[in-house]
N, C-alpha and C positions, 0 to 999 in steps of 0.2 A: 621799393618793397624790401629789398636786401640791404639798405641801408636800416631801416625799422627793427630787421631780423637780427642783422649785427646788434641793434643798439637794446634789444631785449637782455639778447646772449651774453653782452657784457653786465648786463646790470642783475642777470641773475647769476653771472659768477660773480660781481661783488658781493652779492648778498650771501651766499655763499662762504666766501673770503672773511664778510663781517662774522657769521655763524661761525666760523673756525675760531676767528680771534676771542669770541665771547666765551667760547666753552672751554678753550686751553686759557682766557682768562680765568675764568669761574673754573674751575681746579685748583687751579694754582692758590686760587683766596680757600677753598673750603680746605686744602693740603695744609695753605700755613694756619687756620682758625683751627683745625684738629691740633695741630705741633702746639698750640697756644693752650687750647685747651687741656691736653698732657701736661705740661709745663704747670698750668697752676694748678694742677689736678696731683702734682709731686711734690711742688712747694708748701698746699697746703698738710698733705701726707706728712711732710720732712718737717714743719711746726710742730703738728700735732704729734709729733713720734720722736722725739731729740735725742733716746735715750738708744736708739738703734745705730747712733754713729753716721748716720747722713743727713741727721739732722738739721737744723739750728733751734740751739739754745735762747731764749731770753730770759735772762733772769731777773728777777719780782723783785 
């Protein structure tokens, strides 16, 4: 029976374990898709805006 008990005990700290790693995963992707999101959210900004000096230009 105490072998059973052990073998519960370990398997609900890995589960546990796997929980940690998916949610310090799943951070870390929605931290960089926000950084990403910023990013073309400025680039589109700096197209439409050239004449503000942080621009980019294309010229026609």
């Amino acid at each position: 029976m105490k072998k059973l008990s052990g073998l519960i005990l370990m398997q609900e700290q890995m589960e546990r374990n796997l929980n940690t790693a998916f949610e310090k995963s799943f951070k870390a992707y929605n931290s960089q898709l926000s950084e990403m999101k910023q990013d073309n959210e400025y680039f589109l900004l700096s197209i439409q805006n050239p004449e503000n000096g942080k621009g980019i230009y294309f010229p026609s």
